[in-house]
Z-matrix of the N, CA and C atoms (Angstrom, degrees):
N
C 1 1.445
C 2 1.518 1 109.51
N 3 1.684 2 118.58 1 -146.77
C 4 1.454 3 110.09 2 158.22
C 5 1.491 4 134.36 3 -120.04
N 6 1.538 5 94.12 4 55.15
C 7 1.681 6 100.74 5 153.64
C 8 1.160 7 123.17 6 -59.52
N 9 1.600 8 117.96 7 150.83
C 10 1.420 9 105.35 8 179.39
C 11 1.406 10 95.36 9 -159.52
N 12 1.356 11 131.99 10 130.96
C 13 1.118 12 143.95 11 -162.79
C 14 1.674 13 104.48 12 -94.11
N 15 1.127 14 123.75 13 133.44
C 16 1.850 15 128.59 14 156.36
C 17 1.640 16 88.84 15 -73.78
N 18 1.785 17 70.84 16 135.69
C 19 1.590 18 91.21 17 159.05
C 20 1.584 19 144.82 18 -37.01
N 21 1.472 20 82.62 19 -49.61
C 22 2.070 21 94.76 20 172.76
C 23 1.593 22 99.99 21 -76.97
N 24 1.060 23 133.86 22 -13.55
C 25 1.597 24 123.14 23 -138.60
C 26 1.646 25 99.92 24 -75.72
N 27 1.192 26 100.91 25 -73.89
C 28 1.650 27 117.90 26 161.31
C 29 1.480 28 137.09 27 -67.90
N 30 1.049 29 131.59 28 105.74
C 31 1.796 30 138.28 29 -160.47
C 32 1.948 31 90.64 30 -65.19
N 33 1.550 32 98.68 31 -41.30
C 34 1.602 33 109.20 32 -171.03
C 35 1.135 34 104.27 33 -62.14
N 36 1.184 35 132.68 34 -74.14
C 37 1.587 36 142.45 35 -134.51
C 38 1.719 37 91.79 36 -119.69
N 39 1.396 38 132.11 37 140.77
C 40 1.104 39 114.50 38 169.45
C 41 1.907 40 88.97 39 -145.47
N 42 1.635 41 102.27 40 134.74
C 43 2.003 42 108.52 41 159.46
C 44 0.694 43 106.59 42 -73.24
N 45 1.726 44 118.14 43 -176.68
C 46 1.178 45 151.45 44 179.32
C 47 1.802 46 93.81 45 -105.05
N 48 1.485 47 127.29 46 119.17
C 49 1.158 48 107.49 47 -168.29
C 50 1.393 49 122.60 48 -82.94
N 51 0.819 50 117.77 49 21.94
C 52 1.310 51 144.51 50 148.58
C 53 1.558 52 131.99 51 -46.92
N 54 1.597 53 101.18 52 -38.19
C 55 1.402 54 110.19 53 -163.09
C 56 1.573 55 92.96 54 -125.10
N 57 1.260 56 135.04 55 84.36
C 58 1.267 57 150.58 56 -179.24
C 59 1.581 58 95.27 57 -119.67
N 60 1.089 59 120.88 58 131.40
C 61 1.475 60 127.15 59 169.51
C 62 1.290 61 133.39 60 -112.02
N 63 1.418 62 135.05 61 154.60
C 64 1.168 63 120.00 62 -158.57
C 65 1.676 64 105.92 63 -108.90
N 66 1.203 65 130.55 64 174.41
C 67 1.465 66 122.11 65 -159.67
C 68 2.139 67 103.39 66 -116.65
N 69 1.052 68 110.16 67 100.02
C 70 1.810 69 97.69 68 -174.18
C 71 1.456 70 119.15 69 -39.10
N 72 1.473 71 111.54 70 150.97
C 73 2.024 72 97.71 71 -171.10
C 74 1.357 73 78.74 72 -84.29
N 75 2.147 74 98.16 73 171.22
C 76 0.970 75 96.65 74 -165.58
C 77 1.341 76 100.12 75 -105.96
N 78 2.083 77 123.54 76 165.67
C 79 1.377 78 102.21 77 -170.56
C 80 1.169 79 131.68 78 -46.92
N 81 1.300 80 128.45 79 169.87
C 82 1.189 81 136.54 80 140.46
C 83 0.969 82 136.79 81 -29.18
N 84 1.239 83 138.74 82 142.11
C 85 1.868 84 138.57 83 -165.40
C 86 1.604 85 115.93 84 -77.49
N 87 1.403 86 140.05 85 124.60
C 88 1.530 87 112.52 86 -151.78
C 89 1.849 88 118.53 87 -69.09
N 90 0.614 89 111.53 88 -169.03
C 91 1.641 90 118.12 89 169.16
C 92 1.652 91 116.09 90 -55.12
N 93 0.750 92 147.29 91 -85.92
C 94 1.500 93 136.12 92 166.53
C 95 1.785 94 122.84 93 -100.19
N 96 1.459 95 146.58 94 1.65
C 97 0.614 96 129.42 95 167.67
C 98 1.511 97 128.37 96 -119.48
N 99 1.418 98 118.68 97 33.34
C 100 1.157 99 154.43 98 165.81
C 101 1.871 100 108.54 99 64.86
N 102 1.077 101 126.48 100 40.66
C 103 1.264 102 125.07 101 -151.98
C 104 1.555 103 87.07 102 -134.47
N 105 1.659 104 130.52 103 147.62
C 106 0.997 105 123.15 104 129.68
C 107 1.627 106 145.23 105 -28.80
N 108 1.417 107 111.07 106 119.65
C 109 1.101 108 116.82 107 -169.22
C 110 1.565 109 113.93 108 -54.66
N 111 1.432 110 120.99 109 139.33
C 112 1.712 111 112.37 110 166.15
C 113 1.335 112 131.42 111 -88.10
N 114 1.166 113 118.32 112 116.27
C 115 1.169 114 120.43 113 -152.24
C 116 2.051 115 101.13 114 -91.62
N 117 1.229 116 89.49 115 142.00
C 118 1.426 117 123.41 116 168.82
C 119 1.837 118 112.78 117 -35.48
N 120 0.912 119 114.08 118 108.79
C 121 1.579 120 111.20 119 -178.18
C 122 1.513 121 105.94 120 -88.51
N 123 2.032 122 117.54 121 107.50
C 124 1.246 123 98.53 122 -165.36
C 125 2.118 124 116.47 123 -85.54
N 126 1.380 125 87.09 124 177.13
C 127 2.166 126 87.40 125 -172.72
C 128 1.382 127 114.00 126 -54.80
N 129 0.898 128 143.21 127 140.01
C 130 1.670 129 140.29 128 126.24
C 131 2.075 130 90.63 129 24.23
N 132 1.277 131 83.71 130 -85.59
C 133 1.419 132 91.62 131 -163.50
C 134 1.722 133 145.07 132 -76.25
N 135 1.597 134 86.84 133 -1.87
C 136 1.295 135 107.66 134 169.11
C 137 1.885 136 116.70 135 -88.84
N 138 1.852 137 93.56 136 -28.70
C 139 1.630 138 80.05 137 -179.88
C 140 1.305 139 98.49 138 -111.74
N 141 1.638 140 124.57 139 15.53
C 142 1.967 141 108.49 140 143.32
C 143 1.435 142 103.37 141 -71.78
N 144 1.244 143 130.20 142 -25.92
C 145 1.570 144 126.63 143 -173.46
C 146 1.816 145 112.25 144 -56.64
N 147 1.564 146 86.18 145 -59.98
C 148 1.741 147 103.02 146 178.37
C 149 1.490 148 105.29 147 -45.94
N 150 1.267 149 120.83 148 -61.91
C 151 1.537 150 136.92 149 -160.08
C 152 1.823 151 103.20 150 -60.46
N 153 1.216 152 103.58 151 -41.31
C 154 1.907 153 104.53 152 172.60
C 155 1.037 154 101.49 153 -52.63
N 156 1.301 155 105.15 154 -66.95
C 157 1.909 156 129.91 155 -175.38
C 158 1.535 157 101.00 156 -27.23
N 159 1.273 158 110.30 157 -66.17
C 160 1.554 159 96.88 158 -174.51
C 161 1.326 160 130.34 159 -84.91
N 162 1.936 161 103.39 160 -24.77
C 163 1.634 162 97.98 161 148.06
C 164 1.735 163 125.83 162 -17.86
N 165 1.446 164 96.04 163 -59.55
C 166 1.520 165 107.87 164 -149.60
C 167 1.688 166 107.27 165 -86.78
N 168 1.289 167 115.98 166 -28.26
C 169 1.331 168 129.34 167 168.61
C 170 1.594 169 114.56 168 -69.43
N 171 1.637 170 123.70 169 -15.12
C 172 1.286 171 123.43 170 174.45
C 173 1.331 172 114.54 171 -106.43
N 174 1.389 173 97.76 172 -19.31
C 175 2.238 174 101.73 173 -168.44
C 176 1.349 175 93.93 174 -59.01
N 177 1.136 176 141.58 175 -47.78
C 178 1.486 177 136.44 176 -175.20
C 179 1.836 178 103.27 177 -36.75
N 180 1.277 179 108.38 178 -69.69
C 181 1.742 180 115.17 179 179.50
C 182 1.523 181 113.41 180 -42.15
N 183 1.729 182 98.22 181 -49.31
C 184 1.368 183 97.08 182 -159.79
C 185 1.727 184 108.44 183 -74.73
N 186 1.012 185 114.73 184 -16.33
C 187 1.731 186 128.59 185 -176.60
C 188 1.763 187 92.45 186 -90.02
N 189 0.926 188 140.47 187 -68.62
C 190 1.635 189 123.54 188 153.58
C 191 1.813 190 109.25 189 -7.19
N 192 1.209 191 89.10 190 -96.86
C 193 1.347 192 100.22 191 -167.29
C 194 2.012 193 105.44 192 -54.72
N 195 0.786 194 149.45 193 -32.29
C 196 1.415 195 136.96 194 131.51
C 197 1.199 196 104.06 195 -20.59
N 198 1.079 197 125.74 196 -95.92
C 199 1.761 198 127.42 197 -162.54
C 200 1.440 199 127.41 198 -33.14
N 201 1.408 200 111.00 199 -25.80
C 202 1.132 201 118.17 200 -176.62
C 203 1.565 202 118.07 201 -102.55
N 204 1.491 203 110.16 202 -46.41
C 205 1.430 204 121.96 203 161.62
C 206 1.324 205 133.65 204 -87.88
N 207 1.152 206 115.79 205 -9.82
C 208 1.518 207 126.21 206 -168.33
C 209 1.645 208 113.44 207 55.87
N 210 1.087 209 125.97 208 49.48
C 211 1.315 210 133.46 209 162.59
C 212 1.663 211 109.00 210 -112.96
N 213 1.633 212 97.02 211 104.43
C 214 1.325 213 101.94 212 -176.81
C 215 1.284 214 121.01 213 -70.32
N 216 1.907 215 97.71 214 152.27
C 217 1.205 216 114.52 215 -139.60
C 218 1.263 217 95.34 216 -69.86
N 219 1.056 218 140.18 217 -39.32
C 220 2.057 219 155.42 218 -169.93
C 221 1.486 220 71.98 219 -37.94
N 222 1.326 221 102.88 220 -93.94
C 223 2.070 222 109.24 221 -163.03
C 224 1.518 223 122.09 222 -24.60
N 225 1.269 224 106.85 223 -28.58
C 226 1.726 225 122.70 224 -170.10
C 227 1.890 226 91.69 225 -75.22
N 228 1.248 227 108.06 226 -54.62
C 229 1.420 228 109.50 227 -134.80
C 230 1.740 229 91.22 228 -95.48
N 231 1.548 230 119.89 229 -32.81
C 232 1.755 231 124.83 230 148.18
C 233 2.128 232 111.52 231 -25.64
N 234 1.366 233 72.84 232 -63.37
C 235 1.818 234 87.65 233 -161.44
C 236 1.774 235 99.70 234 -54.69
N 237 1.445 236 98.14 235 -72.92
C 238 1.316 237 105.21 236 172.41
C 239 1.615 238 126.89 237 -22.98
N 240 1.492 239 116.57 238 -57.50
C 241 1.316 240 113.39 239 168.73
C 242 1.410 241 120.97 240 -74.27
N 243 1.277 242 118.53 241 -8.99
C 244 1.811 243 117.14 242 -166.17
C 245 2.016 244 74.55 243 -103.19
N 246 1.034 245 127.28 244 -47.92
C 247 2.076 246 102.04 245 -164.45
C 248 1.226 247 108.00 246 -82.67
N 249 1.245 248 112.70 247 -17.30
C 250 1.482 249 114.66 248 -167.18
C 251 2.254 250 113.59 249 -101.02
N 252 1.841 251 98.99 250 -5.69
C 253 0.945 252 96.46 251 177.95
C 254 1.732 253 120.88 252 39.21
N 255 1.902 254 84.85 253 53.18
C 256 1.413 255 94.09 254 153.71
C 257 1.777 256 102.29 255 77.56
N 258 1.178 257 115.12 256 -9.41
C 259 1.354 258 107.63 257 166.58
C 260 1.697 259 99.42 258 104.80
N 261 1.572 260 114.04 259 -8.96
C 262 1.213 261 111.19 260 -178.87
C 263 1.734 262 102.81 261 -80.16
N 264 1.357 263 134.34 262 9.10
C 265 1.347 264 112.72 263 -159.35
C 266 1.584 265 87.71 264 -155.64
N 267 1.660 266 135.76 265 71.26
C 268 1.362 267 155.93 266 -151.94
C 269 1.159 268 106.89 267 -133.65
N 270 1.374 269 152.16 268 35.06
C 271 1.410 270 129.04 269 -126.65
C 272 1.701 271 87.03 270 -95.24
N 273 1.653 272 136.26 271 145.56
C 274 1.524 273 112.20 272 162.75
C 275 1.948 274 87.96 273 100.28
N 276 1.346 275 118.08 274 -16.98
C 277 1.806 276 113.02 275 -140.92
C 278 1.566 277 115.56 276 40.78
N 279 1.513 278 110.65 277 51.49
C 280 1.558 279 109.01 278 165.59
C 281 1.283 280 90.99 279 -107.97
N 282 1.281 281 118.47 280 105.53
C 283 1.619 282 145.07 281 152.07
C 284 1.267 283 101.57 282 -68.68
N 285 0.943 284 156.40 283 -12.20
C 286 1.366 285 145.46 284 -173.14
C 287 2.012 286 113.68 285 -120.27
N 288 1.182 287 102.94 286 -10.33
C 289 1.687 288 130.91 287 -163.01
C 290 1.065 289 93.27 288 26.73
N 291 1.565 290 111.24 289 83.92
C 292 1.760 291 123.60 290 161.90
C 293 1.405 292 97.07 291 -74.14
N 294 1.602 293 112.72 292 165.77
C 295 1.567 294 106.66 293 169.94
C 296 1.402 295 103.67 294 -108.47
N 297 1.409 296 138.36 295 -160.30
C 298 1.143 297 152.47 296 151.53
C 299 1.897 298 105.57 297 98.00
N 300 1.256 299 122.24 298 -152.89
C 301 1.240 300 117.67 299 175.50
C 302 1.743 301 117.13 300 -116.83
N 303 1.853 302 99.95 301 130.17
C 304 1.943 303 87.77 302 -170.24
C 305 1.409 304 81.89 303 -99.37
N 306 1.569 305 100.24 304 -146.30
C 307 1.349 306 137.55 305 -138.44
C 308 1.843 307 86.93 306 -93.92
N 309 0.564 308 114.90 307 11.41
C 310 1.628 309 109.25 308 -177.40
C 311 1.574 310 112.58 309 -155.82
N 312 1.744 311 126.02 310 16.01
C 313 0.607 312 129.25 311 145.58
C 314 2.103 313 93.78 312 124.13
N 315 1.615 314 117.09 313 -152.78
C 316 1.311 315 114.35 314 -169.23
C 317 1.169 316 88.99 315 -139.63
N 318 1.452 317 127.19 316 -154.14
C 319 2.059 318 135.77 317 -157.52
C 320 1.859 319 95.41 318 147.46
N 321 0.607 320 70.96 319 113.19
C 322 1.811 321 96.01 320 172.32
C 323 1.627 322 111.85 321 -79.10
N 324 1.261 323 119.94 322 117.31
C 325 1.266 324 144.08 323 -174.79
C 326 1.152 325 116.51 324 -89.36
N 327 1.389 326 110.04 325 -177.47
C 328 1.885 327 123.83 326 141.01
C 329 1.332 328 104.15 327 -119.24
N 330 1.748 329 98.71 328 151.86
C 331 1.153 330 98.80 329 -171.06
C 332 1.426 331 111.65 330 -149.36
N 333 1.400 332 135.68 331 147.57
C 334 1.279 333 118.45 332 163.17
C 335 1.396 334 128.13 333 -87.77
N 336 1.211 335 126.52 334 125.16
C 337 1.623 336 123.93 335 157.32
C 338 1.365 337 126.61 336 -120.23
N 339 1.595 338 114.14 337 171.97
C 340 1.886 339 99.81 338 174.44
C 341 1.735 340 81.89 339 -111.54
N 342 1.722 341 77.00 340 158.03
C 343 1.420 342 96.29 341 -169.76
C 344 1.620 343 95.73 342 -138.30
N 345 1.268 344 122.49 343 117.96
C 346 1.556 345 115.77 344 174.88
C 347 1.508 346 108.07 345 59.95
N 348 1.594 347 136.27 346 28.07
C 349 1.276 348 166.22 347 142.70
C 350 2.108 349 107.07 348 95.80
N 351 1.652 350 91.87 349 36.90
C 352 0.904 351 91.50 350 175.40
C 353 1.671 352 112.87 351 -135.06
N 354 1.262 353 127.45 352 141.07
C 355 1.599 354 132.63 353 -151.71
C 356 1.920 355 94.95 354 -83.76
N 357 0.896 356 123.52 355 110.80
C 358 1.632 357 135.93 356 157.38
C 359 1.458 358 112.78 357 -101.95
N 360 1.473 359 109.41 358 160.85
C 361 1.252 360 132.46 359 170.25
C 362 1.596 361 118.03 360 -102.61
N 363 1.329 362 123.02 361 126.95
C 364 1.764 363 129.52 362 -165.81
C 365 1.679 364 104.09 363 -161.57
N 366 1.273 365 76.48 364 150.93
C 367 1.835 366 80.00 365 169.40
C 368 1.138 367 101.20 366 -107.03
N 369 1.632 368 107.58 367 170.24
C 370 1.381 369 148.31 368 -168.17
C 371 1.494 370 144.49 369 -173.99
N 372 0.990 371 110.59 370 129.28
C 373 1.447 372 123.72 371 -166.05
C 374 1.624 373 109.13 372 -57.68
N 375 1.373 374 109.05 373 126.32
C 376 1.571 375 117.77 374 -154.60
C 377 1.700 376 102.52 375 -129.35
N 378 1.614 377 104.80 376 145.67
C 379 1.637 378 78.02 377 -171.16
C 380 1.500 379 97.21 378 -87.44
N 381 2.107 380 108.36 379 -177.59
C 382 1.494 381 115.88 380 -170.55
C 383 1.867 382 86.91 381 -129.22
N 384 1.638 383 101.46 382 144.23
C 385 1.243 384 104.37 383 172.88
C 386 1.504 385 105.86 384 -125.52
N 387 1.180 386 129.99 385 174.72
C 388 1.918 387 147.52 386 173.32
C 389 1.100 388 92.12 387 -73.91
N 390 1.499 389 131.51 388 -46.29
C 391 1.439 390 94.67 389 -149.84
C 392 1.822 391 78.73 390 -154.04
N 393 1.675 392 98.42 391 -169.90
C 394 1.727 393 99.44 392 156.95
C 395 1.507 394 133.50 393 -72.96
N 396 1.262 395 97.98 394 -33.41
C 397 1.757 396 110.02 395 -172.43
C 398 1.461 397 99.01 396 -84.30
N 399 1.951 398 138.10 397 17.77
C 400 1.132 399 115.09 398 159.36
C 401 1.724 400 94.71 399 -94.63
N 402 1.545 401 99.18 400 -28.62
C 403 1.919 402 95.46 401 -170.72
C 404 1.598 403 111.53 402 -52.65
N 405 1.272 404 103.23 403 -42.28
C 406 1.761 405 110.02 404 -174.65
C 407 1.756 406 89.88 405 -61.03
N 408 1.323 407 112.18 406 -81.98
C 409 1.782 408 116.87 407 -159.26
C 410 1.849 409 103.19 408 -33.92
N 411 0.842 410 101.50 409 -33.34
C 412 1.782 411 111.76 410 -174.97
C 413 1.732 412 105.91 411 -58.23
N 414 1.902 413 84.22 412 -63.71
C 415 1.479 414 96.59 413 -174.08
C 416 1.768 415 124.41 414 -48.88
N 417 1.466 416 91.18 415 -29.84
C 418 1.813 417 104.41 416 -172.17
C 419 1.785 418 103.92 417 -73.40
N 420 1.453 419 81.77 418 -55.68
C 421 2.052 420 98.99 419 170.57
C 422 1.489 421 104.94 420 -7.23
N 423 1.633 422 94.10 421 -77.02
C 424 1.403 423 122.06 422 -177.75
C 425 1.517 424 128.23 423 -53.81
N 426 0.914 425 113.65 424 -14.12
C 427 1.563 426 122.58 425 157.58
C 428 0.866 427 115.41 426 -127.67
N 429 1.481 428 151.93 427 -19.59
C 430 1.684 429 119.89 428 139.65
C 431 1.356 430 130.97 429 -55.99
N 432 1.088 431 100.69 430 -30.74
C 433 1.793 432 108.83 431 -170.45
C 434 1.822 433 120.19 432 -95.06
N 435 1.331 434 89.36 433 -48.57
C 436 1.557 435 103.63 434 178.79
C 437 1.367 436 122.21 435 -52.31
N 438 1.285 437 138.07 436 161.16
C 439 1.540 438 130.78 437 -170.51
C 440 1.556 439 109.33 438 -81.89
N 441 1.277 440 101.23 439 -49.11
C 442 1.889 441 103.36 440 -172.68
C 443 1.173 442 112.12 441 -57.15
N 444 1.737 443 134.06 442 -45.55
C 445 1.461 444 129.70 443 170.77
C 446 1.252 445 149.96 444 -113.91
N 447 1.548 446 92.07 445 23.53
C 448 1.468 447 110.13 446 -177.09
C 449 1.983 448 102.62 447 -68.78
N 450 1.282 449 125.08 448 -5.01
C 451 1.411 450 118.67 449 -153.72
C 452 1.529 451 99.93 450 -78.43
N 453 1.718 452 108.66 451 -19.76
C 454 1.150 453 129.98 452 158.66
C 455 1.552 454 138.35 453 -43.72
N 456 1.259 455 106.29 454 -14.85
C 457 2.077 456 114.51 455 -167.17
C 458 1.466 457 68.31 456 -111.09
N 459 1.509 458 163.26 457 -29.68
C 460 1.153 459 106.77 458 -176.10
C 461 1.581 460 124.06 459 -80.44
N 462 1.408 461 125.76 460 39.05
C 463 1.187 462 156.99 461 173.46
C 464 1.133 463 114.46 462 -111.33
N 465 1.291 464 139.87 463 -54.49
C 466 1.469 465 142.66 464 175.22
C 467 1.316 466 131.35 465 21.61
N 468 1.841 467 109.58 466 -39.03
C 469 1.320 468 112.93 467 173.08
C 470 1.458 469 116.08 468 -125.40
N 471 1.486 470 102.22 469 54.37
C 472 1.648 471 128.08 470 158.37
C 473 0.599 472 101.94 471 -152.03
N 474 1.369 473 131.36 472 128.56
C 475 1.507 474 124.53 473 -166.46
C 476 1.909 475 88.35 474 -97.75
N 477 1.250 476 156.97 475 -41.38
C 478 1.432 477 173.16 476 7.50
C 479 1.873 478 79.89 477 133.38
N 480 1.159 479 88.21 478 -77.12
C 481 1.729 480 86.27 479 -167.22
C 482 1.896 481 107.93 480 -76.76
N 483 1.291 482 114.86 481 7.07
C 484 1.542 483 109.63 482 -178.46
C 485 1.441 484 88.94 483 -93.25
N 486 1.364 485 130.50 484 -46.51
C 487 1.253 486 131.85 485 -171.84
C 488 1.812 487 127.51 486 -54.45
N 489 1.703 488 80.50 487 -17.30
C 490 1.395 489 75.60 488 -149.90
C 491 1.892 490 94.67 489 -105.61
N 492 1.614 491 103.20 490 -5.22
C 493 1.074 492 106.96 491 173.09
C 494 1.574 493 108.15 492 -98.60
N 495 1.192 494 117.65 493 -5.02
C 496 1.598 495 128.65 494 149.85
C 497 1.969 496 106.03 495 -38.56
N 498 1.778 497 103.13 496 -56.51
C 499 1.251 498 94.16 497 175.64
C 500 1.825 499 125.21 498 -92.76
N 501 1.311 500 105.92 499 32.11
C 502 1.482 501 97.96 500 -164.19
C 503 1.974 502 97.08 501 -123.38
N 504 1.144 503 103.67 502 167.05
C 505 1.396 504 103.83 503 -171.02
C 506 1.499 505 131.47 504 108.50
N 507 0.830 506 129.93 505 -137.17
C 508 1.736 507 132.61 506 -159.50
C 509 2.191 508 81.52 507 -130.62
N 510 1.000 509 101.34 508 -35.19
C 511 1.642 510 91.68 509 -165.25
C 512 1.617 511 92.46 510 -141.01
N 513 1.647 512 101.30 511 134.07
C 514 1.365 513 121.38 512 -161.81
C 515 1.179 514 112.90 513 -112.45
N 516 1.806 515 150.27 514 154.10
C 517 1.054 516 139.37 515 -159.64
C 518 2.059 517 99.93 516 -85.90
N 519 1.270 518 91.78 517 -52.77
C 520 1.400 519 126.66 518 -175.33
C 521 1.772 520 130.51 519 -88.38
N 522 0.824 521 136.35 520 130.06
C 523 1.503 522 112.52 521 172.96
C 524 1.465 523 114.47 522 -117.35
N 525 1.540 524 99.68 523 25.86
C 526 2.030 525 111.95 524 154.09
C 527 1.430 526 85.64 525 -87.45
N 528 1.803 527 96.71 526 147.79
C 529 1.380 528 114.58 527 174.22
C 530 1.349 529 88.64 528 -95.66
N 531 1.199 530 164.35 529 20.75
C 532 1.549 531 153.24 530 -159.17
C 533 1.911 532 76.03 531 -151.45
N 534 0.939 533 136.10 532 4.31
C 535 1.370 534 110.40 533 168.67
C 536 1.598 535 134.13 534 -49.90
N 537 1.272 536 115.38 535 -46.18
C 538 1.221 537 134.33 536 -178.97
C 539 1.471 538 108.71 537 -68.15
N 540 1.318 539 123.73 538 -45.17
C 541 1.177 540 138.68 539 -163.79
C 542 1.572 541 103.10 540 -51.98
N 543 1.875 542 90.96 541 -66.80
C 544 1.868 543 118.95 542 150.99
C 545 1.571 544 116.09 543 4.36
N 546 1.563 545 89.07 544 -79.54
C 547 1.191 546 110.90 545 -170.79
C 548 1.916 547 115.81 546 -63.60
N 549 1.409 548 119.79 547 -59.13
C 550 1.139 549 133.29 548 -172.06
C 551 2.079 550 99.01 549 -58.36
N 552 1.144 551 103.51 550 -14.43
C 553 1.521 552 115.44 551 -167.06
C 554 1.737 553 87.30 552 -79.30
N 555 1.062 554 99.02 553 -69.19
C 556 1.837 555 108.44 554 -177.95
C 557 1.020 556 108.41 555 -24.91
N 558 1.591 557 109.74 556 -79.52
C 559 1.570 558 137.72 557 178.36
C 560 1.501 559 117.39 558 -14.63
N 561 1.140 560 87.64 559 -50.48
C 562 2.193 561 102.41 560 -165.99
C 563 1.415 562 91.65 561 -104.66
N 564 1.054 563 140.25 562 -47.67
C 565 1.751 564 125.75 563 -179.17
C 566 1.648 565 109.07 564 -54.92
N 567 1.359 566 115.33 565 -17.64
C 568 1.821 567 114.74 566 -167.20
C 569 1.670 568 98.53 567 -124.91
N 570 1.086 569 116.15 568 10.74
C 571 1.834 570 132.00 569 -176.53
C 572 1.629 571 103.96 570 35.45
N 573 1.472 572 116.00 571 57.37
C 574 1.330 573 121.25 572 -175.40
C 575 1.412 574 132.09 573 -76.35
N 576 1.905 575 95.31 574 -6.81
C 577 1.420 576 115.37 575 173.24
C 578 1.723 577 118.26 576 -58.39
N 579 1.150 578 90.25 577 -35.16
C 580 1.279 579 115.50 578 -174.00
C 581 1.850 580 117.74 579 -50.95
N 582 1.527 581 111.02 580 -17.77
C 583 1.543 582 129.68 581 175.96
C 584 1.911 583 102.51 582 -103.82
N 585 1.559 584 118.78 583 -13.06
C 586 1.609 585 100.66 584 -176.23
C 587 2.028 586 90.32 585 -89.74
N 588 1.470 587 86.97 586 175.40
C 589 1.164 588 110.95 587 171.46
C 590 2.090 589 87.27 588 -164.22
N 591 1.642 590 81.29 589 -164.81
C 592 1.672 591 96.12 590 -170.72
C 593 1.156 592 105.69 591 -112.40
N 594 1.407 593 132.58 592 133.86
C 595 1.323 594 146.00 593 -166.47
C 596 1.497 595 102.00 594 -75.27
N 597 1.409 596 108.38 595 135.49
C 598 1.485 597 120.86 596 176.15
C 599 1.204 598 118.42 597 -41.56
């Protein structure tokens, strides 16, 4: 999901602090009997519809941000739909729920972390972008460039083994151990390989 561990928090597991995530509020109370509303379980075929839908509305960013960083686009556009839940849960357009402050300023969340090896709820300062294609360019930034996950581009043209070195190292993207799995699941069920190539 989007747990995300601080660096100091856990001796075991340590992020990139970078990748702190924020927690969606939860619905609203229903119309008269004070309970969360139940939500609609959508068809087979209505939420392969959605899921193209936003494929195709993000490949633009994620082929950007490829081009420039070489973080293939499969990984961009995986992540994107698994944190962002489909684009329904962006608040800021941080698809990726980086923390700290972007290009359009920050917004204070909820969030989960472990703290003393136990999972709490806190807010935190999250960055804010203009549009989608700054969240992706940011997001790539941050793992080509940044120290904690760059160990990752020397993978670039597997997306299978970039992911999975997403979770390997001293500092982890995720702090689901099935994260990667997650992800590589996406990847090959929506044939997303099919948009990387290898950066110039």
């Amino acid at each position: 999901m989007m747990f995300r561990l601080e660096p100091d928090a856990d001796r075991k597991l340590r992020l990139a602090p970078e990748f702190q995530f924020y927690l969606p509020p939860a619905p609203p109370p229903g119309p008269r009997t004070g309970q969360a509303p139940t939500a609609v379980a959508p068809t087979p075929s209505s939420a392969g519809a959605r899921q193209r839908e936003f494929f195709q509305r993000m490949l633009p960013h994620a082929l950007a941000a490829q081009a420039l960083t070489g973080v293939p686009a499969s990984v961009s556009l995986a992540q994107a739909a698994l944190e962002s839940g489909w684009g329904r849960h962006a608040p800021g357009n941080n698809f990726f729920g980086i923390k700290g402050t972007g290009p359009a300023g920050s917004q204070r969340l909820f969030t989960r972390e472990f703290r003393d090896g136990a999972l709490v709820r806190t807010q935190a300062k999250f960055r804010r972008y203009h549009d989608p294609m700054e969240s992706f360019l940011d997001h790539a930034r941050v793992i080509a460039e940044g120290r904690y996950l760059r160990h990752a581009m020397k993978h670039k043209d597997n997306a299978r083994d970039f992911v999975r070195a997403l979770q390997s190292g001293r500092y982890k993207y995720a702090t689901d151990p099935r994260y990667a799995d997650k992800l590589i699941r996406l990847i090959e069920a929506h044939g997303l390989t099919r948009y990387d190539r290898s950066a110039p």
